[in-house]
N, CA, C and O atoms as CSV, one atom per row, in Angstrom:
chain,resi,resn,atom,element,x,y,z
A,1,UNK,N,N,0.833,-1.164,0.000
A,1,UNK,CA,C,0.000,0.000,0.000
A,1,UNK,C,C,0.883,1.235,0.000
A,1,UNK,O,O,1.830,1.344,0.780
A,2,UNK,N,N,0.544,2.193,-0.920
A,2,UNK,CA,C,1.069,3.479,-0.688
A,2,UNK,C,C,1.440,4.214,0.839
A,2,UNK,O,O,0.701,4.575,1.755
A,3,UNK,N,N,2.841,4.255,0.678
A,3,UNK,CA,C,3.243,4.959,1.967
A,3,UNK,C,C,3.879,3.703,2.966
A,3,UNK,O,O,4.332,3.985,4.075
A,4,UNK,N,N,3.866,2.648,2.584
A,4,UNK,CA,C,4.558,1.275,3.560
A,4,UNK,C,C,6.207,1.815,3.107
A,4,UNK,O,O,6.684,2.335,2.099
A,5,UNK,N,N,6.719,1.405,4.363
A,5,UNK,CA,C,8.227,2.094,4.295
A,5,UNK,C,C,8.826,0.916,4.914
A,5,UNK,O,O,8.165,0.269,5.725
A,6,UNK,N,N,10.266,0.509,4.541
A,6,UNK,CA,C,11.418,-0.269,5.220
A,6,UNK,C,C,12.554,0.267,5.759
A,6,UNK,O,O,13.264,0.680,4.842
A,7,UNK,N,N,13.018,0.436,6.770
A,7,UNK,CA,C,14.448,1.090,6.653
A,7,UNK,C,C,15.334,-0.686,7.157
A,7,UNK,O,O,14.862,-1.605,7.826
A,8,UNK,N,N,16.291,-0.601,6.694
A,8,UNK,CA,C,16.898,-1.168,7.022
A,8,UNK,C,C,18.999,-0.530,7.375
A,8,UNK,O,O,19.732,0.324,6.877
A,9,UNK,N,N,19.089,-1.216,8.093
A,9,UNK,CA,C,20.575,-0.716,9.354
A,9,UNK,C,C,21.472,-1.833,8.374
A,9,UNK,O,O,21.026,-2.926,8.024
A,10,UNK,N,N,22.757,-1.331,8.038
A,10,UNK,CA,C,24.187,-2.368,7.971
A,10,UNK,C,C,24.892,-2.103,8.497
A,10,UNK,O,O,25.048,-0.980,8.978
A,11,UNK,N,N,25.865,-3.393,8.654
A,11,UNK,CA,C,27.271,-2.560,9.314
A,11,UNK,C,C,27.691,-2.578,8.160
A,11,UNK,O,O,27.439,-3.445,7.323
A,12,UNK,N,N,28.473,-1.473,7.997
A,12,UNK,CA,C,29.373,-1.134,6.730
A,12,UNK,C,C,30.732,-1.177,7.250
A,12,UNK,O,O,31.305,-0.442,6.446
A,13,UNK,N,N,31.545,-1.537,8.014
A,13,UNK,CA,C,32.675,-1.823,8.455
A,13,UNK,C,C,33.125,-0.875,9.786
A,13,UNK,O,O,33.241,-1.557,10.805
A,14,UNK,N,N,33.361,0.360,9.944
A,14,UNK,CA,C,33.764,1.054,10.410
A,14,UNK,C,C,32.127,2.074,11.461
A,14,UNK,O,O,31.874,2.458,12.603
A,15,UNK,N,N,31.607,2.062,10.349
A,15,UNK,CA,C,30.194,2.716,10.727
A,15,UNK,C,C,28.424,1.734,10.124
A,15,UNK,O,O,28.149,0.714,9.491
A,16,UNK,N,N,27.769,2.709,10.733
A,16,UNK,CA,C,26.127,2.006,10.409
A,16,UNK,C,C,25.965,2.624,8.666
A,16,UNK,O,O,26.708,3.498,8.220
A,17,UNK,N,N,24.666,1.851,7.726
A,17,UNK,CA,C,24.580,2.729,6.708
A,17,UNK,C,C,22.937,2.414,7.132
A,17,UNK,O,O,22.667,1.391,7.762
A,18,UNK,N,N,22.011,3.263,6.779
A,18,UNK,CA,C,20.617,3.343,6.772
A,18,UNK,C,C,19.964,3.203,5.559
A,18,UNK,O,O,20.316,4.284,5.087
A,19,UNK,N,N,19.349,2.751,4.775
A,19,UNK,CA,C,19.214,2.640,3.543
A,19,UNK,C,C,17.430,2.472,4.145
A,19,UNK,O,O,17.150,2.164,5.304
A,20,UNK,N,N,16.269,2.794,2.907
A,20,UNK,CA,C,14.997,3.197,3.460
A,20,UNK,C,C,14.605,2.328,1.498
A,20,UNK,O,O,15.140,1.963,0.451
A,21,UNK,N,N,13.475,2.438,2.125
A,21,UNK,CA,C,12.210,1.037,0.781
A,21,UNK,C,C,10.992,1.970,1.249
A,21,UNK,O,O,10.460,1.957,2.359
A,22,UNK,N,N,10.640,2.861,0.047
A,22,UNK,CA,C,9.342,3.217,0.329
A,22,UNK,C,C,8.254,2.609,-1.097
A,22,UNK,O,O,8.501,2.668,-2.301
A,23,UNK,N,N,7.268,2.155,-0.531
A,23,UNK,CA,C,5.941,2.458,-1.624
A,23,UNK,C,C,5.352,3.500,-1.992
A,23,UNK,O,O,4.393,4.048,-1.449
A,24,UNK,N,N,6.179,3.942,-3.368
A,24,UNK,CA,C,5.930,5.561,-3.462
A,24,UNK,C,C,4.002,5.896,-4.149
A,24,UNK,O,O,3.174,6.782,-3.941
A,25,UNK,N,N,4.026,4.733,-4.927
A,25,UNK,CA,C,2.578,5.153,-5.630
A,25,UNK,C,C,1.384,4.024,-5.004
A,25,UNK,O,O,1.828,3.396,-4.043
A,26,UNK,N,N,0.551,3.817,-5.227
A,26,UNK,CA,C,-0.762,3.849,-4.803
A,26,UNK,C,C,-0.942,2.135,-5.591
A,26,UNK,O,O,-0.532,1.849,-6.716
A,27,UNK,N,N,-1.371,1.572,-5.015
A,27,UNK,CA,C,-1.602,0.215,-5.387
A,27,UNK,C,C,0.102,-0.961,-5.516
A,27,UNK,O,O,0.315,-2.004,-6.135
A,28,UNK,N,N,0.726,-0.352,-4.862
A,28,UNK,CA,C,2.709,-0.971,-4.328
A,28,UNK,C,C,2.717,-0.583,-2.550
A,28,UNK,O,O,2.308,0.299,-1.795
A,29,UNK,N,N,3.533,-1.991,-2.491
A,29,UNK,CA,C,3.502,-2.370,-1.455
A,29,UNK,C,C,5.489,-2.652,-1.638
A,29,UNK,O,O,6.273,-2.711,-2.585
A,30,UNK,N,N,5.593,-2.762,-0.031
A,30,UNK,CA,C,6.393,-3.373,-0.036
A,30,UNK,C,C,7.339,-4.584,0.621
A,30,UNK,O,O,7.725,-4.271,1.747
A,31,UNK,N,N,7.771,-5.817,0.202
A,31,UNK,CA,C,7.914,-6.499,0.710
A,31,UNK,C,C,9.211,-7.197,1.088
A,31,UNK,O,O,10.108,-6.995,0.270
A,32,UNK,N,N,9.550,-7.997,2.162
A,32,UNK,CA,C,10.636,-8.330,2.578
A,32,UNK,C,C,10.664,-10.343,2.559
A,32,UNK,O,O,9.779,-11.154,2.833
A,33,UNK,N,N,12.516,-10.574,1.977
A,33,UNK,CA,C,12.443,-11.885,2.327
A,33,UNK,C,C,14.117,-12.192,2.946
A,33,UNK,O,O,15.070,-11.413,2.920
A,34,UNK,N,N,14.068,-13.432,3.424
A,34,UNK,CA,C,15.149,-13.766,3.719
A,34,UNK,C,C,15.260,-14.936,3.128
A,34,UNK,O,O,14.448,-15.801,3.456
A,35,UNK,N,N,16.296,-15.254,2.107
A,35,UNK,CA,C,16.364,-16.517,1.573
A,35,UNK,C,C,18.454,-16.915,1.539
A,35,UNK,O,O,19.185,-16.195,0.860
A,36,UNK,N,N,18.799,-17.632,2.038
A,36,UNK,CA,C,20.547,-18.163,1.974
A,36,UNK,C,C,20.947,-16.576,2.132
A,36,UNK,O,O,21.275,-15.621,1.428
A,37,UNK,N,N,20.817,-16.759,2.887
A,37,UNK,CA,C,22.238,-15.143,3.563
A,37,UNK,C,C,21.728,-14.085,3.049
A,37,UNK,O,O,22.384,-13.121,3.443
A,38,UNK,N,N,20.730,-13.709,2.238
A,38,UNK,CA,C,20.327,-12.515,1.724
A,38,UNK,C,C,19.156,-11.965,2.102
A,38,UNK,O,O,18.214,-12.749,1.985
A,39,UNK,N,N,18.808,-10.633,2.615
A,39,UNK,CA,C,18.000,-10.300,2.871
A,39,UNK,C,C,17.532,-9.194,1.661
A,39,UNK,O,O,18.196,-8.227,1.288
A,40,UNK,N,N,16.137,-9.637,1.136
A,40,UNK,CA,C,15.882,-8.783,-0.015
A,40,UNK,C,C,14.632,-8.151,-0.001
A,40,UNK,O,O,13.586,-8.799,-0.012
A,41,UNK,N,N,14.673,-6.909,0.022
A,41,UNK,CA,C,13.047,-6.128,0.388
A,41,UNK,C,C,12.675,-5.421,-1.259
A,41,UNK,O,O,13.608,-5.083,-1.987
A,42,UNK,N,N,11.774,-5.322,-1.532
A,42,UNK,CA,C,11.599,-5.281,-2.658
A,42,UNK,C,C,10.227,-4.275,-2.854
A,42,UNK,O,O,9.366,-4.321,-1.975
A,43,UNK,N,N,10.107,-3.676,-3.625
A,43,UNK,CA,C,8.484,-2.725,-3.758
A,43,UNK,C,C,7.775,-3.383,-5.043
A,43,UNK,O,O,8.365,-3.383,-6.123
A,44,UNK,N,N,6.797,-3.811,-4.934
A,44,UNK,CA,C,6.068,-4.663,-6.058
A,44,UNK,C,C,4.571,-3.864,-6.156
A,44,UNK,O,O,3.995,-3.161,-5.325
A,45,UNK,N,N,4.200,-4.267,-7.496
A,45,UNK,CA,C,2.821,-3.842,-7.954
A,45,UNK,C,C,1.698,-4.837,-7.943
A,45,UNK,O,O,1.886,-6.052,-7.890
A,46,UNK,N,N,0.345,-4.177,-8.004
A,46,UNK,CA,C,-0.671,-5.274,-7.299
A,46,UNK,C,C,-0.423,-6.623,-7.750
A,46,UNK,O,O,-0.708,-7.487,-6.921
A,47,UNK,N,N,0.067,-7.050,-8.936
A,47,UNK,CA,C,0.396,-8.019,-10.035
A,47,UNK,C,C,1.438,-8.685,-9.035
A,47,UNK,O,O,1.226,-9.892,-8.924
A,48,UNK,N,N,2.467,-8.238,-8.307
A,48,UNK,CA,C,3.399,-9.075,-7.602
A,48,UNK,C,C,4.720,-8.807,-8.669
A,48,UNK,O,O,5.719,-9.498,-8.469
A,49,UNK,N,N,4.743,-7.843,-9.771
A,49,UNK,CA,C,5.514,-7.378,-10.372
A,49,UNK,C,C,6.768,-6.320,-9.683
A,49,UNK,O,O,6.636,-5.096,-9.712
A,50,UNK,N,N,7.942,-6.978,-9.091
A,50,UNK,CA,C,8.706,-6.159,-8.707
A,50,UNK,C,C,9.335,-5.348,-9.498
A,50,UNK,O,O,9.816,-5.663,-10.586
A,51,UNK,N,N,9.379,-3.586,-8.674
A,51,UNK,CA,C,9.663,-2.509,-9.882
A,51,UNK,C,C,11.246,-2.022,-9.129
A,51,UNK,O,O,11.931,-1.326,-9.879
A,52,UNK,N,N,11.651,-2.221,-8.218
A,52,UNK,CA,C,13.152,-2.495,-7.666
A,52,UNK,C,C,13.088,-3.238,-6.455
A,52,UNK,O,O,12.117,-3.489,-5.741
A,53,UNK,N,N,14.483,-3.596,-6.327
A,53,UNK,CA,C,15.011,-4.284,-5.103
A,53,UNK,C,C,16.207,-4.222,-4.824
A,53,UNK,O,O,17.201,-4.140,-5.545
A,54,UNK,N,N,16.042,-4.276,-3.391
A,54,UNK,CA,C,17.748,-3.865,-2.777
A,54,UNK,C,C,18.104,-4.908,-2.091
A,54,UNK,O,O,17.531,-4.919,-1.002
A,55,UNK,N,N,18.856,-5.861,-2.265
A,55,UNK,CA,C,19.355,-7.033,-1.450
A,55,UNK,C,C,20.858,-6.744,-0.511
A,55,UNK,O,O,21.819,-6.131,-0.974
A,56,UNK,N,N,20.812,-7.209,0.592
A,56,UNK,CA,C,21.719,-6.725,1.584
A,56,UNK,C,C,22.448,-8.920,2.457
A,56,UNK,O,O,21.902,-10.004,2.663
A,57,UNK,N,N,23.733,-8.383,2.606
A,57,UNK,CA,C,23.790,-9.719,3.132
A,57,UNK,C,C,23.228,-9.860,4.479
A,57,UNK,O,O,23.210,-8.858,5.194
A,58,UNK,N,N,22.753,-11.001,4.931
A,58,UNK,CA,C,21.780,-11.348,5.908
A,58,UNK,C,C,22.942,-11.095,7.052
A,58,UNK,O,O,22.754,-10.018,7.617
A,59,UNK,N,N,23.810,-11.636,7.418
A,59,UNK,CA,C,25.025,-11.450,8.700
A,59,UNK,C,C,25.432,-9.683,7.954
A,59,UNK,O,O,26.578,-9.535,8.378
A,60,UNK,N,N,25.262,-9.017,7.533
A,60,UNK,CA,C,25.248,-7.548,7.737
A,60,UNK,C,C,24.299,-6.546,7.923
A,60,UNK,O,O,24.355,-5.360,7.597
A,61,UNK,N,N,23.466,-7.137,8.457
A,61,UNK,CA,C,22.037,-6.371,8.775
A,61,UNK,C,C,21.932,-6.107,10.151
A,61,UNK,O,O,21.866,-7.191,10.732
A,62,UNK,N,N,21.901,-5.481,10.676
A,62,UNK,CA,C,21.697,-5.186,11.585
A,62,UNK,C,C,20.507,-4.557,12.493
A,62,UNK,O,O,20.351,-4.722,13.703
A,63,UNK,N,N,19.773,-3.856,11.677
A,63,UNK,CA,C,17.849,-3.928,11.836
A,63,UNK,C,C,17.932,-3.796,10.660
A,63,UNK,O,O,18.768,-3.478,9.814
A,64,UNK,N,N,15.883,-4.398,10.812
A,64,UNK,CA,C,15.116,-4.555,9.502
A,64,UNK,C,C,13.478,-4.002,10.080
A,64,UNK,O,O,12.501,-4.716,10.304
A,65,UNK,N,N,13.552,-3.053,10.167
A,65,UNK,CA,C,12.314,-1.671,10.952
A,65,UNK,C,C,11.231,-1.642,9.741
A,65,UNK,O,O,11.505,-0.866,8.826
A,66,UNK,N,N,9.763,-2.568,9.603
A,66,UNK,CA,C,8.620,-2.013,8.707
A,66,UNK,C,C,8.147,-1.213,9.432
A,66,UNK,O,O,8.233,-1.305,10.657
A,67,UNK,N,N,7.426,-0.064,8.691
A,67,UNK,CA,C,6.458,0.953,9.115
A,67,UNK,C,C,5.122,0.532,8.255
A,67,UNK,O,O,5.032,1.184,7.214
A,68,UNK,N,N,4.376,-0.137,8.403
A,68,UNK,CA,C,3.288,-0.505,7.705
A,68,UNK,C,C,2.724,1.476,7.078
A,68,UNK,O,O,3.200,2.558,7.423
A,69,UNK,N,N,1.743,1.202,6.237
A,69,UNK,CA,C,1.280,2.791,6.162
A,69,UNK,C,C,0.063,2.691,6.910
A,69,UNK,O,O,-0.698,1.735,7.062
A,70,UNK,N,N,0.003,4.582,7.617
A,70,UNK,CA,C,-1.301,4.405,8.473
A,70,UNK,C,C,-2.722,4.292,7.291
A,70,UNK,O,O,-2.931,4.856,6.217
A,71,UNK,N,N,-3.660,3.098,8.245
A,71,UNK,CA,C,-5.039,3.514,7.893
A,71,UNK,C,C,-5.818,4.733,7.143
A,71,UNK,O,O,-5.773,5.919,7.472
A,72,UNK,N,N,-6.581,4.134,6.001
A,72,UNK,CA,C,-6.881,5.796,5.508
A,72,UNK,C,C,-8.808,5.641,5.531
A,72,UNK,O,O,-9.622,4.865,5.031
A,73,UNK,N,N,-8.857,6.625,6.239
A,73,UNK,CA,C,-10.103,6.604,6.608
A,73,UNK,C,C,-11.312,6.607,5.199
A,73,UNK,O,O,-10.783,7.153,4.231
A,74,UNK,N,N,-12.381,6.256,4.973
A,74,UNK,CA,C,-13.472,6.028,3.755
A,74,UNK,C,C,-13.232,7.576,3.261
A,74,UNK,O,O,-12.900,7.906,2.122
A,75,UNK,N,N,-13.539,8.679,4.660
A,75,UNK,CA,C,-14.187,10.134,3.327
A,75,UNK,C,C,-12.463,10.365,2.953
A,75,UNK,O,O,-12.527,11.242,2.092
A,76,UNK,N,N,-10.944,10.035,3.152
A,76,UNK,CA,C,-9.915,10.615,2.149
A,76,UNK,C,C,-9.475,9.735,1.308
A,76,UNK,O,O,-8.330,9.689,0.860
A,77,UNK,N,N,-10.412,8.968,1.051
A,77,UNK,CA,C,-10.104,8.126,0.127
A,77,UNK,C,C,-10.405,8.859,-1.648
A,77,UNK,O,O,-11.310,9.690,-1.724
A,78,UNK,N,N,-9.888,8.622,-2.516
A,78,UNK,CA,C,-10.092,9.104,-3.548
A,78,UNK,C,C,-10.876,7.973,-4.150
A,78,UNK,O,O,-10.662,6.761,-4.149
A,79,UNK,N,N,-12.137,8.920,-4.821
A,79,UNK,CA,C,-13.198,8.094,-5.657
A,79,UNK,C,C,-13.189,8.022,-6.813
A,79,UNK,O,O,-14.047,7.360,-7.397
């Protein structure tokens, strides 16, 4: 859903890096997996059509923070 956000934390050797996954348009979501050492969050369309992805190694992660998007009430909904 529009507005679902990821940040995710690495260690980058010396320091943290913050890197962020937003669902910028309206009917994308975004989603997270962990498969053999990789952690890959990805923003996809209602279709399940991923439109990028950022894969990070799984032992360099250090958080993986969803912000679901808030609730949108019936009257701001666009008709």
């Amino acid at each position: 859903m529009k507005g679902d956000r990821v940040e995710i934390v690495v260690d980058a050797g010396d320091t943290t890096r913050t890197y962020e996954m937003v669902a910028g348009r309206a009917g994308r979501r975004v989603e997270t997996a962990v498969r053999r050492g990789v952690v890959e969050v990805s923003e996809v369309t209602r279709n399940g059509t991923p439109v990028r992805t950022a894969r990070f190694m799984a032992n360099r992660v250090l958080a993986l923070v969803e912000h679901p998007a808030p609730p949108v009430e019936e009257s701001e909904r666009e008709g």
